[in-house]
C-alpha positions in Angstrom: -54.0 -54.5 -38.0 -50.4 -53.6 -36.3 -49.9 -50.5 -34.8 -46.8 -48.9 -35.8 -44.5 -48.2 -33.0 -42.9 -44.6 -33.4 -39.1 -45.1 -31.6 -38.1 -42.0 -29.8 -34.0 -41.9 -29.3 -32.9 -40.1 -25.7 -29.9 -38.0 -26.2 -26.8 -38.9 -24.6 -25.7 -36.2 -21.5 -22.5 -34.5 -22.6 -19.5 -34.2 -20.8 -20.9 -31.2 -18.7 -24.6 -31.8 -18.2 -23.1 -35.1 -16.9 -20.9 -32.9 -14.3 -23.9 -31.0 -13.7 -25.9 -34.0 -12.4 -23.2 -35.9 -10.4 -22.5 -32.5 -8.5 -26.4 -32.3 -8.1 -26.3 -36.3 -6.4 -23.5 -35.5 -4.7 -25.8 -32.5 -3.0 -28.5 -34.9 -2.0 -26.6 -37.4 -0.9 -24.7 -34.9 1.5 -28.3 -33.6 2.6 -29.7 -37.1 3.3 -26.7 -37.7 5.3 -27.4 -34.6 7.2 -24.0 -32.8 5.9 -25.4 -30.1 4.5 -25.1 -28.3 1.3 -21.4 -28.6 -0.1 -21.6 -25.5 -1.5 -21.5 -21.9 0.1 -24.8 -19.9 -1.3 -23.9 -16.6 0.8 -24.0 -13.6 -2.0 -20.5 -12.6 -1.9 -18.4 -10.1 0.6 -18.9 -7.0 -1.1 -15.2 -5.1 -2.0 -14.2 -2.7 0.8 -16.6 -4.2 3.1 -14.3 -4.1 6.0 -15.8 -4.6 9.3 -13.0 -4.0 11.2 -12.6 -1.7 15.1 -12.2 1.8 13.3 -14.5 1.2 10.2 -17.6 3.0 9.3 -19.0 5.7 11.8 -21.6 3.9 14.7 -25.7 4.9 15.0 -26.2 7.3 18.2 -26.3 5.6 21.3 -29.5 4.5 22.4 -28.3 3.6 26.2 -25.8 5.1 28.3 -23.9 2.2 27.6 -23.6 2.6 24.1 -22.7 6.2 24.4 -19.8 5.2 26.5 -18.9 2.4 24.1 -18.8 5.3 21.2 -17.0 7.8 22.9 -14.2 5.6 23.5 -14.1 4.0 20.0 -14.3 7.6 18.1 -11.2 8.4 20.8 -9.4 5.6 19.9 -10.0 5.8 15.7 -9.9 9.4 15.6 -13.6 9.4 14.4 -13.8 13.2 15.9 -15.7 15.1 13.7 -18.3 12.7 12.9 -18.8 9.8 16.1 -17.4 12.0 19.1 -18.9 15.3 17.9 -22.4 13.4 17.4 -22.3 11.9 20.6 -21.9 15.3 22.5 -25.0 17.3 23.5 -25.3 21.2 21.8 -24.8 22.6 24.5 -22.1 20.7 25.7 -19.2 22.0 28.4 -16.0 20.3 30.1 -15.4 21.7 33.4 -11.2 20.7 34.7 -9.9 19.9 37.9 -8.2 22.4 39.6 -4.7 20.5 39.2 -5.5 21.6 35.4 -6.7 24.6 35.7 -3.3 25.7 37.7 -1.3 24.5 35.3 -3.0 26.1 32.5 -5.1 29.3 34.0 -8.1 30.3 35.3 -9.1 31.4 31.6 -8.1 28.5 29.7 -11.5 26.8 30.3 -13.1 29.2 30.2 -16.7 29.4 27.8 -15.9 25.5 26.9 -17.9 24.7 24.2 -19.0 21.5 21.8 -17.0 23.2 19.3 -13.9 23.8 21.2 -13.9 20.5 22.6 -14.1 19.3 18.8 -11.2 21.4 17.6 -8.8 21.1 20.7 -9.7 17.0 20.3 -8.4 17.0 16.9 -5.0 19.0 17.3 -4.4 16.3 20.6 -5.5 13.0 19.1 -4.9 13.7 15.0 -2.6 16.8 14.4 -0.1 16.8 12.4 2.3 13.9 11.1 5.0 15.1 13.7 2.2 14.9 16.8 -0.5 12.6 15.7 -0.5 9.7 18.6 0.6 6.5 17.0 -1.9 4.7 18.7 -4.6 5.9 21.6 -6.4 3.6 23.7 -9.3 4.3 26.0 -10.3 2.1 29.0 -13.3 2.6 31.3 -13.0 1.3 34.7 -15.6 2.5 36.0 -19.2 4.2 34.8 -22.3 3.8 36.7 -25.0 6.3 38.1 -24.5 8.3 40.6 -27.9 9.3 41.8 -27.6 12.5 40.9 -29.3 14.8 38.3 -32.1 14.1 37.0 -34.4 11.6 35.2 -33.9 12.6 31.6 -30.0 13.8 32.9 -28.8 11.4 35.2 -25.3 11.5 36.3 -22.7 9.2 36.2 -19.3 8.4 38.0 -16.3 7.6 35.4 -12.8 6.4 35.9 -11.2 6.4 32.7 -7.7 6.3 30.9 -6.6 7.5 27.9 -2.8 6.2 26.2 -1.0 7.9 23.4 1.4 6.4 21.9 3.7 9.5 20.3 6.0 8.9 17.1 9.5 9.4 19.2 8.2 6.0 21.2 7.4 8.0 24.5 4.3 7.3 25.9 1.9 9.8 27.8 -1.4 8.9 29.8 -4.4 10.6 31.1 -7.6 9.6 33.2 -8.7 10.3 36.6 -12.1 10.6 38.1 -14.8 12.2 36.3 -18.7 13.4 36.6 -20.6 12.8 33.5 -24.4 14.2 32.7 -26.0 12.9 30.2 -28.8 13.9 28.4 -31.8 11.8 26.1 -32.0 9.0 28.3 -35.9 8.9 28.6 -35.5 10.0 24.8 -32.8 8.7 22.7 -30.5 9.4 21.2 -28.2 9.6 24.6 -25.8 12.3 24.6 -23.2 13.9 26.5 -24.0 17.4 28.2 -21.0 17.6 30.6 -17.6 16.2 31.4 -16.5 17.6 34.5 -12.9 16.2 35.4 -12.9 16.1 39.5 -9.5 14.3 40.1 -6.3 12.6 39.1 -5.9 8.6 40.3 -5.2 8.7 44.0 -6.6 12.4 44.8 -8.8 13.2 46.5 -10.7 10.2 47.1 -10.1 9.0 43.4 -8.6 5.8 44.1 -9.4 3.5 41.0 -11.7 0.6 40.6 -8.6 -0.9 38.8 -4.8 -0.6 38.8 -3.6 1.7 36.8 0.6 2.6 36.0 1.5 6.1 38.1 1.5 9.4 36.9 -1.7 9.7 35.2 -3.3 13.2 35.0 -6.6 14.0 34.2 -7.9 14.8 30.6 -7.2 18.4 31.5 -3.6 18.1 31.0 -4.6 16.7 27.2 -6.8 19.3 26.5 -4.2 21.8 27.7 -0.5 20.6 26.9 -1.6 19.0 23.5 -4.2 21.1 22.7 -2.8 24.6 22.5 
């Protein structure tokens, strides 16, 4: 007896499942040629995702480094009351040279606190529309330990300058020598504890690691001719 043969009819690809599959070949034959995947699979850049220099606020420092690195980035962005204010200790204090303390008087400095260094900060580096700095740039020449202090608070010696860039075009700088102690080095986070300004470039024995353009007065000067 014949078996009857049941005929089974394969459909016909349409015009996009036959897109579908030349795209796919095209994939493998890339891959077996060791091209790669012609297509990107990354999940997509999220809107407002900017990673740009001033974006986003930065972890506490872990290493001295770090904390320098973060001091002079929330400088530079104006990141005062949440990068700059984080990376100082509680009970913070900035001690002037005496070129500042002249100029401004022996009270001025006086009782310096992580407050006061917040506020003062934020009328010299974001103020008003009329004084805010068009720009401020920070540059460390120099930071490494000095030997003193302790363990937990070492000490460092800083060279540093700070730019502002003003809205009638002028230009003012700052920097000088500096003693820093820090504090959470054994435990992080690292903080500040003191800045103690001890000289302008080329007084004193403050000659710096770099050159630098003349006239540059210590961070004194900002905290006492912008910061009144």
């Amino acid at each position: 007896m014949l078996k009857r043969r049941t005929r089974t009819r394969t459909p016909v690809p349409g015009p996009a499942a036959r897109r579908s599959l030349g795209l796919a070949v095209l994939g493998l034959a890339l891959s077996v040629l060791g091209l790669g995947c012609p297509f990107d699979t990354r999940d997509p850049v999220a809107p407002g995702s900017s990673t740009g220099f001033c974006d986003g606020s930065k972890p506490p420092a872990q290493t001295p480094a770090l904390l320098r690195d973060r001091i002079g980035r929330a400088l530079e962005c104006r990141l005062l009351d949440s990068d700059y204010f984080d990376s100082l200790d509680e009970q913070f204090t900035y001690t002037p040279d005496a070129n500042s303390v002249a100029h401004a008087g022996p009270l001025f400095f006086l009782g310096w606190s992580r407050d006061r260094e917040l506020t003062v900060m934020q009328q010299a580096l974001a103020g008003s529309a009329a004084t805010r700095p068009l720009k401020v740039t920070v540059r460390f020449l120099l930071y490494r330990p000095n030997g003193l202090g302790t363990a937990d608070r070492p000490r460092y010696d800083v060279q540093y300058t700070m730019n502002l860039l003003l809205p009638d075009s002028t230009q003012v700088r700052y920097g000088g020598c500096a003693d820093w102690e820090l504090t959470g080095v054994n435990s992080p986070p690292v903080r500040l504890r003191t800045w103690a300004d001890i000289n302008p470039f080329e007084v004193g024995g403050c000659t710096p690691a770099e050159p630098v353009s003349a006239g540059v007065g210590t961070s004194g000067f900002l905290r006492f001719d912008r910061g009144q």
